[in-house]
ROKOL-479126 format. One line per field, with one value per residue: residue in one letter; x negated, y negated, z negated of N, C-alpha, C in turn; residue number from 1. Coordinates in pm, whole numbers, plus 50000, padded with zeros to 5 digits. Layout:
N
residuo = [A ...] .
n.east = [X ...] .
n.north = [Y ...] .
n.up = [Z ...] .
ca.east = [X ...] .
ca.north = [Y ...] .
ca.up = [Z ...] .
c.east = [X ...] .
c.north = [Y ...] .
c.up = [Z ...] .
num = [NUM ...] .
END
This chain:
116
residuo = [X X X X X X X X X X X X X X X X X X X X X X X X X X X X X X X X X X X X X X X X X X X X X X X X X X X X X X X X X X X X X X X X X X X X X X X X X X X X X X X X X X X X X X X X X X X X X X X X X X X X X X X X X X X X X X X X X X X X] .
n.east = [84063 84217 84472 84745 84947 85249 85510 85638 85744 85512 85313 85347 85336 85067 84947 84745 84549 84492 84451 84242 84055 83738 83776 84047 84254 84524 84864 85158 85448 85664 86005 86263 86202 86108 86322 86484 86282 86279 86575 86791 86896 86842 86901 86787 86829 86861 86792 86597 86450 86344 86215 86015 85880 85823 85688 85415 85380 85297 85057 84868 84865 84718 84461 84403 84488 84661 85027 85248 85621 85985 86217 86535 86806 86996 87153 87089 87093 87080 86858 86660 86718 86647 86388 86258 86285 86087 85845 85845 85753 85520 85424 85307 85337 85576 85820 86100 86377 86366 86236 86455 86683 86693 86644 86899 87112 87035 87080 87370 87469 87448 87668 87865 87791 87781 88083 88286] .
n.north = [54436 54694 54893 55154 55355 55485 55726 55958 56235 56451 56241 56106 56302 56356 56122 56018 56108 56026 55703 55735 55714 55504 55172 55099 54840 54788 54983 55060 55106 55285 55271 55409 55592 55792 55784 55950 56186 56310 56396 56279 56080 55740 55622 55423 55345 55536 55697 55851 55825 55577 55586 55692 55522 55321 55488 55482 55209 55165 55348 55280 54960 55038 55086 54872 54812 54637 54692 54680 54666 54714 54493 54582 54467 54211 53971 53676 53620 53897 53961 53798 53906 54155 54111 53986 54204 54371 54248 54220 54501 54487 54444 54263 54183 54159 54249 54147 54234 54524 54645 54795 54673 54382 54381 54497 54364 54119 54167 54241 54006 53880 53901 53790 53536 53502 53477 53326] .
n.up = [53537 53430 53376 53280 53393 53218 53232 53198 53040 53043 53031 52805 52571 52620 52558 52330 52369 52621 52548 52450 52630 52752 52807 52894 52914 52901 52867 53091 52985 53125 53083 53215 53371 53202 53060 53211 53262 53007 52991 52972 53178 53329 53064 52886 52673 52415 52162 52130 52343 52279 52048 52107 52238 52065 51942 52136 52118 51898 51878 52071 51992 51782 51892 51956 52269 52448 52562 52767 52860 52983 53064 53093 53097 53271 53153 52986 52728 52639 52763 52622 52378 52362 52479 52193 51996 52138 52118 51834 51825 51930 52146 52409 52650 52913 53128 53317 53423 53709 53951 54155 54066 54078 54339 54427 54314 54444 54718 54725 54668 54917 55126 55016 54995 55278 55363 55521] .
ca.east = [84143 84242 84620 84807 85135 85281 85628 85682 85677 85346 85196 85354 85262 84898 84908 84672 84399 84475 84436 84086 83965 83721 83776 84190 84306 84685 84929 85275 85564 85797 86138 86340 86134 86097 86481 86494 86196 86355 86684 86848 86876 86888 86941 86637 86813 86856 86726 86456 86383 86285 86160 85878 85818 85781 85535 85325 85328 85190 84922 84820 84805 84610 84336 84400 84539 84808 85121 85381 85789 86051 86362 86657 86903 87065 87223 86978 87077 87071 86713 86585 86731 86550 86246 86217 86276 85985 85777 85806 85692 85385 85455 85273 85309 85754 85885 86243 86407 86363 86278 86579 86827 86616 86702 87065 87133 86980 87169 87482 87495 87429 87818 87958 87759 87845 88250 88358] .
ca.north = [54490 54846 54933 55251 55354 55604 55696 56093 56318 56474 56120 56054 56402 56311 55985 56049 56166 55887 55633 55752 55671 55357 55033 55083 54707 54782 55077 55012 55214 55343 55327 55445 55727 55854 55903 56096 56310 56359 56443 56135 56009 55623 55591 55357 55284 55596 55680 55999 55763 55438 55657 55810 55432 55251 55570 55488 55094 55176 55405 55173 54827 55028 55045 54697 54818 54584 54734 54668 54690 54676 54447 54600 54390 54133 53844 53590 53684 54028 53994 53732 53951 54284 54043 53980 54312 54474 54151 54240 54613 54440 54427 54125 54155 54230 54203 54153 54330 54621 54610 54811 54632 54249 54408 54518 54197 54030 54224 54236 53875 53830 53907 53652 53425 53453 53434 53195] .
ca.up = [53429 53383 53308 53317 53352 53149 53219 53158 52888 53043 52999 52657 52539 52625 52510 52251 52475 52730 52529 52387 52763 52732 52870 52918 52874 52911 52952 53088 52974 53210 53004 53305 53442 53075 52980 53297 53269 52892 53000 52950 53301 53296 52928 52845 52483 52380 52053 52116 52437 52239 51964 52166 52288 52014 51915 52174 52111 51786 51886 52157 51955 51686 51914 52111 52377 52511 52596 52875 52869 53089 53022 53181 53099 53316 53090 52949 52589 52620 52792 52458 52232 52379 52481 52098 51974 52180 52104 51688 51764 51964 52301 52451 52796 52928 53241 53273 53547 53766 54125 54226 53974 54145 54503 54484 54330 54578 54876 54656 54715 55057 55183 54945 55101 55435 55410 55653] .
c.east = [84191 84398 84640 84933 85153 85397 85704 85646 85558 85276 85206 85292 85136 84858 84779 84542 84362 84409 84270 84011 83918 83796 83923 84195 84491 84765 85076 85361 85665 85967 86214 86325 86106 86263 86461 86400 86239 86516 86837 86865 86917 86931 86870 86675 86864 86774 86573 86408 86260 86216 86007 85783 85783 85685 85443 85272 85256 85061 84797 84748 84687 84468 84304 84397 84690 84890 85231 85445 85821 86161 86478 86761 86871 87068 87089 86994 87078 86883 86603 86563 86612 86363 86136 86239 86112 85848 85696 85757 85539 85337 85396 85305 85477 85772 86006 86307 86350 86358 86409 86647 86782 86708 86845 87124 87139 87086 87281 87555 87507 87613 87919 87944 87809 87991 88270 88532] .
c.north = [54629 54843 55013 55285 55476 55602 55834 56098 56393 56373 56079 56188 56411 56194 55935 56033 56020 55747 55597 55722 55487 55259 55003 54929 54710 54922 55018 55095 55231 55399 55441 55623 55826 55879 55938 56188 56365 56400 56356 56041 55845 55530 55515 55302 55386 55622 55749 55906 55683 55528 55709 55663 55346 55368 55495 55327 55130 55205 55316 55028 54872 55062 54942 54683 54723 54701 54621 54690 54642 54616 54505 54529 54275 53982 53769 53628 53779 54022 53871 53832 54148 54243 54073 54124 54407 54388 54166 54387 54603 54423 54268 54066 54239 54137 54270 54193 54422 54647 54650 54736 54451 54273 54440 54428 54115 54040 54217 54135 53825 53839 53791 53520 53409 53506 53359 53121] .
c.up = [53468 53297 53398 53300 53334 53148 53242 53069 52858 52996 52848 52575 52518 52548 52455 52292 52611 52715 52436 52494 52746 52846 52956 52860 52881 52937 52928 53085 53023 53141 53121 53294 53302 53036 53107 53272 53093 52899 52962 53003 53292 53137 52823 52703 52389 52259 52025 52223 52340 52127 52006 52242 52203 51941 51986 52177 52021 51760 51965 52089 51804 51779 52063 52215 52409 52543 52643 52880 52974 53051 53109 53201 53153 53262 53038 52803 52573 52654 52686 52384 52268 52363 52299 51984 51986 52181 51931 51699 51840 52128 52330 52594 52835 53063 53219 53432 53612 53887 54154 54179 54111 54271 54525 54419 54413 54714 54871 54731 54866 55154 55129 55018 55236 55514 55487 55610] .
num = [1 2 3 4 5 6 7 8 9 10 11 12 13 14 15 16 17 18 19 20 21 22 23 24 25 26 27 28 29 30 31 32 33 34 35 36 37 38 39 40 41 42 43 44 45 46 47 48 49 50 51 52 53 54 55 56 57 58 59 60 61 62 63 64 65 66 67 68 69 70 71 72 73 74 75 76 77 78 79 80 81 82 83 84 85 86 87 88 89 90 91 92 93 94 95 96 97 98 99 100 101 102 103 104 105 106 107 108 109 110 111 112 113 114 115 116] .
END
């Protein structure tokens, strides 16, 4: 399989052109790394962000390219209710967390644990 990740405004800019390359089976969209390289550091629900991402679901599932999200959110109903959001603009394929967000969780925890 063949997937690409697109997660600047060089790559969304291109999009177009990228996605005319045969035998792509997936590109995954870098919310994150896109509000920063737009000026919108961290701001993955921003409106010109998500705007420029649900562009490129569109362009993508019109020529049956899967597309890949990122869930940011935390809570279990916050990460449904996004899940199903980015599910109705055609998103098939969502992972829910963020390595870093996974890992300083992870490490977060580790002091609690070992109170005495």
């Amino acid at each position: 399989m063949v997937w690409l990740l697109v997660e600047g405004v060089d790559g969304v800019a291109n999009f177009d052109r990228i996605i005319e390359v045969e035998g792509i089976d997936a590109v995954i969209m870098g919310p994150f790394d896109l509000s920063q390289s737009m000026g919108y550091p961290g701001q993955v629900t921003h409106p010109e962000v998500v705007e420029k991402l649900e562009d490129m679901i569109k362009k993508a599932r019109a020529k049956s390219i899967e597309v890949v999200t990122v869930i940011f959110n935390t809570d279990l109903e916050n990460i449904k209710k996004d899940a199903q959001y980015w599910v109705d603009l055609g998103c098939r394929i969502l992972v829910a967390g963020a390595d870093k967000g996974i890992l300083a969780a992870g490490f977060n925890s580790i002091p609690a644990q070992l109170k005495f």
